[in-house]
N, C-alpha and C positions, 0 to 999 in steps of 0.2 A: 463299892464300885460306882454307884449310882450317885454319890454324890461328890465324886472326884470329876462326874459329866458332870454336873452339874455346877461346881466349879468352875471348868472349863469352859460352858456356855456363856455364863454371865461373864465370865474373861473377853472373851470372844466380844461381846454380846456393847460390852462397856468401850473397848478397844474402837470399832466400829462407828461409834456415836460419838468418840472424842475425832476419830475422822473426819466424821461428816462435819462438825462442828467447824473444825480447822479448814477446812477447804470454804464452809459460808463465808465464815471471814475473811478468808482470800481470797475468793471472788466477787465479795462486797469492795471489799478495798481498791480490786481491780477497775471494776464499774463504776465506783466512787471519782478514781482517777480520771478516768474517761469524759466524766460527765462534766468537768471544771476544766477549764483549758489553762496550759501553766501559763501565769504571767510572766513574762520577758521585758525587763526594764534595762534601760542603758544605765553604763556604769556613770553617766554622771547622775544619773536619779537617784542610786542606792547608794542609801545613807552607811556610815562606817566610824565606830569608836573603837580606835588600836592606838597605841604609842609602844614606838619602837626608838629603840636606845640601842646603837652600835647592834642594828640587827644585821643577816645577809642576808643573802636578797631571797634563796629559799624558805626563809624566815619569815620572811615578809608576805611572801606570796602564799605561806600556811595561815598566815594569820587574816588575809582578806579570805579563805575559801572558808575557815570556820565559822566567820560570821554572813556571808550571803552564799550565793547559790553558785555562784560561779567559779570554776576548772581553770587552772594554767597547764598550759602546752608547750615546750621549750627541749633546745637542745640542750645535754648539761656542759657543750663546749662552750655554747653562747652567754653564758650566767659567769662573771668576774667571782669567782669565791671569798677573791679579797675585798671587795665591795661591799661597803657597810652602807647601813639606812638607819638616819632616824629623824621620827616622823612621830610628831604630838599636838594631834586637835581634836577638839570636840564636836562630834555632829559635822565631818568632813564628809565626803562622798569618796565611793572608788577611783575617780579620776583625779581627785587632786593626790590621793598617795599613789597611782599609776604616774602625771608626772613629776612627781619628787624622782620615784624610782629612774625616769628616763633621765632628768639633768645629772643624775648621782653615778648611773650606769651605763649612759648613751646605749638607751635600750628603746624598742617604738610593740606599738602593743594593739593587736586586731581582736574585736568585740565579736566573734560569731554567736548570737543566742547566747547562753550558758558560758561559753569558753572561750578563753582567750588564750591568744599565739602570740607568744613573746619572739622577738628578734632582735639580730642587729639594725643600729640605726645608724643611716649611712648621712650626715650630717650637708653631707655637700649637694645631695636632691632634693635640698627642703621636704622631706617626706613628713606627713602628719604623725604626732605623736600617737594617738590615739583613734582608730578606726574604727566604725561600732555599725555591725550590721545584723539588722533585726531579722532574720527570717520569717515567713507567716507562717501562720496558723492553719492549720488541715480542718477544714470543720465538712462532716459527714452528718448524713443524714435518711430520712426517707417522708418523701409526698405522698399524701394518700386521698385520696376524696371524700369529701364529707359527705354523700349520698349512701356509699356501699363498703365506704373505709376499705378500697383496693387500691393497691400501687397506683400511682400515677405514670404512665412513661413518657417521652418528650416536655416534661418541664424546664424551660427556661431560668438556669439559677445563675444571677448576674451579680458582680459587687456594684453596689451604684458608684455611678460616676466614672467607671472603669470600663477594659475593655473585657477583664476578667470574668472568666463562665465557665458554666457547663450543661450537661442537661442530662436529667435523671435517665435509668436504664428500665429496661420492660419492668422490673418491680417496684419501681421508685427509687430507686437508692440513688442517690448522688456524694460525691466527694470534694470538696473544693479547697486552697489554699487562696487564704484572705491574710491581707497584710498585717492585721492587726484588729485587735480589740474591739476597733473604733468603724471597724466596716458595716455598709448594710445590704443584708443580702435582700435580693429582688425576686421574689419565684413568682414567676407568670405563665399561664397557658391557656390557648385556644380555648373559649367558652368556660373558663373560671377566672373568679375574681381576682385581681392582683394583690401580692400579699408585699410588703417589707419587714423585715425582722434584725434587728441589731444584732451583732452575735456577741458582744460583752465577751464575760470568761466561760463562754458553753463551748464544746468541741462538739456536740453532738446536737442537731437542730431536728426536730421532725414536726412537722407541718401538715395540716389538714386546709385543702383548699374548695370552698366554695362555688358552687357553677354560679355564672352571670345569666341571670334568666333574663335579664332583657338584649343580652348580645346573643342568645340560643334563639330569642325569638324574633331576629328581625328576618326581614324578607329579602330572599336574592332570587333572581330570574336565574334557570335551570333547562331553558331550551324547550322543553316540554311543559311549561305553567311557570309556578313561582311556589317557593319551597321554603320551610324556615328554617335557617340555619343548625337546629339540636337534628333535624330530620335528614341529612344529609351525611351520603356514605362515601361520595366522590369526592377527588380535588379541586376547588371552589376557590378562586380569588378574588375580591371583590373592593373594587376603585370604584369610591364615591366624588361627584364632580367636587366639594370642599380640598381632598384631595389635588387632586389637576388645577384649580386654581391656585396652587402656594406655588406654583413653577412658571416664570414669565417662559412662554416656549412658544416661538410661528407656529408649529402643527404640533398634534397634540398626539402623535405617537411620541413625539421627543418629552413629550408633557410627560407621558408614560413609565419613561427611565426610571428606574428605583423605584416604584412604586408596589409594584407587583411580585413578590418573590416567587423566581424559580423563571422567569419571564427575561427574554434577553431579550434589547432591544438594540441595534446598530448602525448609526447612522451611516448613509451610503456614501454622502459627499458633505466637505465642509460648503457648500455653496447654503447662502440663506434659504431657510424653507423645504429644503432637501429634504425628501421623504429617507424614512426607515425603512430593515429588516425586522420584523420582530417573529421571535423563535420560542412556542410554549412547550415543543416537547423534545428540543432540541433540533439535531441535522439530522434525519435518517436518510438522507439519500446523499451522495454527490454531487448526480446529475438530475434525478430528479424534484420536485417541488417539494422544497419544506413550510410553504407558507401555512399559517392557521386557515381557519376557514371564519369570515368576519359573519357576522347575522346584526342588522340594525332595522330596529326594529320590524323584527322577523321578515329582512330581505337579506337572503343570501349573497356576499360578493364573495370574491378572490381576489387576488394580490394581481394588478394590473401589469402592461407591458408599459415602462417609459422610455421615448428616445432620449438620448440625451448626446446632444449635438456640441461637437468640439468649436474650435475658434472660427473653424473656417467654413461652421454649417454645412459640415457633412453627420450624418449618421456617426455617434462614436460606440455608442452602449444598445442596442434596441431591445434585447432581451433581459432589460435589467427589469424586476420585480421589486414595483414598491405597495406600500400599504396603504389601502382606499383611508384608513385614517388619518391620511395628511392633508385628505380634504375636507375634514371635516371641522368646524369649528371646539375649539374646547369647551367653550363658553355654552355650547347648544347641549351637551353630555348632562344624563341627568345619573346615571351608572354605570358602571362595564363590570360586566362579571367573567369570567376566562376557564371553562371548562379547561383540565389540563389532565386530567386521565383517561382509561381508554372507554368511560362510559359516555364519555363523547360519540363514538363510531355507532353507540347505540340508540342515539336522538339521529345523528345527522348522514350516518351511514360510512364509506370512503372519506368523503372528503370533509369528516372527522377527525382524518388518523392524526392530523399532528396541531392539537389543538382546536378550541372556539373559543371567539368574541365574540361574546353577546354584550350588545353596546345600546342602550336607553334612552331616546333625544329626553329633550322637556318637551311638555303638552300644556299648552292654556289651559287655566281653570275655568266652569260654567259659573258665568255670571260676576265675574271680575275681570274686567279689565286692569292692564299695567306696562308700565313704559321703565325697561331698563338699560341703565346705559354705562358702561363702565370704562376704564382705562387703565393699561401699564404700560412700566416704562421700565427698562433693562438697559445692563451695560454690556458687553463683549471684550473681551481684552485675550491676549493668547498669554497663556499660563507660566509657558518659561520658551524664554528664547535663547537660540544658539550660540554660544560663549565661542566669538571671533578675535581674532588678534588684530590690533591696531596696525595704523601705517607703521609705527616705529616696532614694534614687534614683527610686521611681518620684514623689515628690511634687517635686521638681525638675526632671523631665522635664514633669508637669502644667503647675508654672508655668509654664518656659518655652513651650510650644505656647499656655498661655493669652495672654502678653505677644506671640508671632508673631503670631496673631488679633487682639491691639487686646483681648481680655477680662477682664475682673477675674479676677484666681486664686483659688481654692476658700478658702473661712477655714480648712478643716482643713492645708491644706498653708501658713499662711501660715510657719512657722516650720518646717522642713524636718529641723533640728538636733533639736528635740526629739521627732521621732516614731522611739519602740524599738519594737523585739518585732514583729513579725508571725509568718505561716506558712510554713514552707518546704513545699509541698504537694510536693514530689518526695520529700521525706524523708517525707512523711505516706504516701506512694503507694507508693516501694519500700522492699525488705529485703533483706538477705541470706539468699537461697534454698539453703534443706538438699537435696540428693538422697540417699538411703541407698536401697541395694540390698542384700539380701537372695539368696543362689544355694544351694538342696538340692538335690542328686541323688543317684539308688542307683542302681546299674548293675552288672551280673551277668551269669550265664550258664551253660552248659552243652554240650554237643558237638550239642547241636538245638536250642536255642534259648537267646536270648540278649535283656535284658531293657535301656530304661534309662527311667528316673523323675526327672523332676526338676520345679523349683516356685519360680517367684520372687515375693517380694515387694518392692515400689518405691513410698516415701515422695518427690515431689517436689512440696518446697512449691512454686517458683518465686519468682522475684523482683520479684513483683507481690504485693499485700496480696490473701490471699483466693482463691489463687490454686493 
């Protein structure tokens, strides 16, 4: 009895372990799969040695699947049975026995990945014999940090050169489709090093990224002192003047545009110099004030009253609210940093709630004197103008609506060919708008005091006549 268990055990016992065995395998081969991304080559790349002697055409197309990777798809009404092939070269590609087959069969043939869709071929729409479309590649992943090896979330994963992205989820994982082989992914984030990565034949990328301890520790102004960036638990945007100077701009909220994300800025009038709206924490009110609240060099302002007077110099707008930064010079900005969460209300109180500008002039150095003086120069142009019909277009549109109506057509449009010349009033209306700016400063100093002077001037015509 005891040894008929016993028997049975090591049965058991053996059974089990040829299991286990069998599933490592399988899920080694699984992994293995994963970890190589399959190569996808068009059929004129892949090489092919067949001769075919009075084959048919299902003949044919067994004989290109046994030797590469690639599937046909077809209807079996669309395939001639009587249609013979034959086809003998050495070191041919799939495209050239794809078009033997279409001159032999008046057949056309689409390259998805792996497979191809045989059809008819409709001779008279010049349509392509051979279509070949590559699909990408899914390359997955996970970001981790090199400090604690924890997920990353908010990573920036980009194909270079592309508009192509994504960005990692609370545990790092990201997922992406890249065109091909030959792409490189970009992973970037706040306060770590930027990485790029080729992806070759990997589906599977995972990436350890570095903190930038010299972007963790530069200095931003925080309302209450100055703070270093790894120490900071609020939303912080931070425009340094090198910034503001790549943009020729009269006032330097318009400088602002794009520079600052999450930051809306809106011009109120196309007139040159026109101040802005700008909005950091969006509209919370309708009727009440959505302005930031501006702090230059820790002087409180607010979004002023400007009239703005129609043609005939009356009052048109008096409640309109524009931004003290369209007085201010660009060139005079030494940073702006834009509290944009609500630990704003907790430096500045109320009129916190919907954003701060804390904005930095430049300060002369003690004991150096210096004289700067710079210039730009801008062009203006309007971006696209309103597509009019000509004099002889519009006297053919006349008659016709006069002949829908049942009316006699005008005598001056009877001849529609002979009317030249009119006005292009868009060309009578705009120009090409000059900006030229002008930037002086002295700035100086001493162990007690320290000085700076500066003075611009701004010619903008605009791209309106008179303007």
């Amino acid at each position: 009895m005891k040894s008929k268990l016993l028997k049975l055990l090591v049965m058991a016992l053996k059974t089990s372990l040829y299991g286990v065995v069998l599933l490592t395998v399988f899920f080694s081969g699984i992994n293995a799969r994963e970890i190589n991304a399959q190569k996808i080559e068009s059929v004129q790349n892949v090489a092919l040695n067949v001769k075919l002697i009075d084959a048919k055409l299902s003949d044919a197309f067994r004989a290109i699947e046994s030797q590469t990777s690639f599937k046909f798809a077809y209807e079996r009404d669309d395939i001639n049975s009587e249609v013979r092939i034959n086809f003998s070269k050495k070191s041919a590609s799939v495209a050239d026995l794809l078009m033997e087959i279409s001159k032999t069969a008046n057949l056309k043939f689409r390259q998805v990945n792996d497979l191809i869709n045989v059809n008819i071929r409709d001779e008279e729409k010049h349509e392509e014999v051979i279509e070949v479309i590559i699909q990408g590649i899914t390359i997955t992943g996970k970001i981790t940090s090199m400090e604690d090896k924890d997920g990353l979330p908010g990573v920036n994963v980009i194909v270079k050169g592309t508009n192509l992205g994504t960005v990692t989820d609370v545990q790092g994982n990201y997922s992406l489709v890249v065109p091909g082989e030959n792409a490189i992914l970009v992973f970037s984030s706040i306060g770590y090093i930027q990485e790029e990565v080729l992806v070759g034949q990997k589906s599977i990328i995972d990436l350890m990224l570095a903190p930038d301890v010299t972007q963790l520790d530069e200095i931003v102004v925080v309302g209450y002192g100055t703070m270093r960036k790894s120490d900071l638990t609020g939303a912080i945007v931070s425009v340094g003047s090198d910034e503001l100077q790549k943009t020729i701009s009269s006032t330097f909220d318009q400088a602002l545009q794009g520079k600052a994300a999450g930051v809306q800025v809106m011009v109120n009038s196309g007139q040159p110099g026109a101040a802005s709206t700008i909005r950091v924490r969006g509209t919370n009110s309708i009727m009440g004030n959505n302005e930031p609240l501006y702090v230059i060099d820790g002087i409180q302002l607010s979004g002023q009253n400007e009239a703005v007077l129609n043609n005939a110099g009356n009052v048109w707008n008096a409640s309109a609210k524009v931004s003290p930064l369209s007085t201010i010079n660009p060139a005079d900005i030494e940073s702006i940093e834009i509290l944009k969460d609500a630990s704003a209300a907790a430096i500045y109180g109320n009129r916190g709630a919907n954003g701060v500008v804390l904005i930095t002039t430049k300060k002369g150095s003690k004991n150096e004197s210096k004289i700067d003086y710079s210039v730009s120069v801008g062009i203006k142009r309007i971006a696209n103008k309103v597509d009019v019909m000509g004099l002889q277009d519009y006297a053919n549109l006349n008659n016709e609506q006069s002949i829908l109506h049942g009316a006699t057509p005008r005598p001056e449009f009877a001849d529609p060919s002979s009317l030249t010349g009119g006005t292009d009033w868009q060309e009578e209306l705009f120009q090409s708008g000059l900006i030229t700016t002008h930037n002086l400063s002295f700035s100086g100093g001493k162990e007690k005091l320290t000085y700076f002077i500066s003075g611009k001037y701004t010619d903008d015509s605009g791209p309106v006549m008179n303007t």
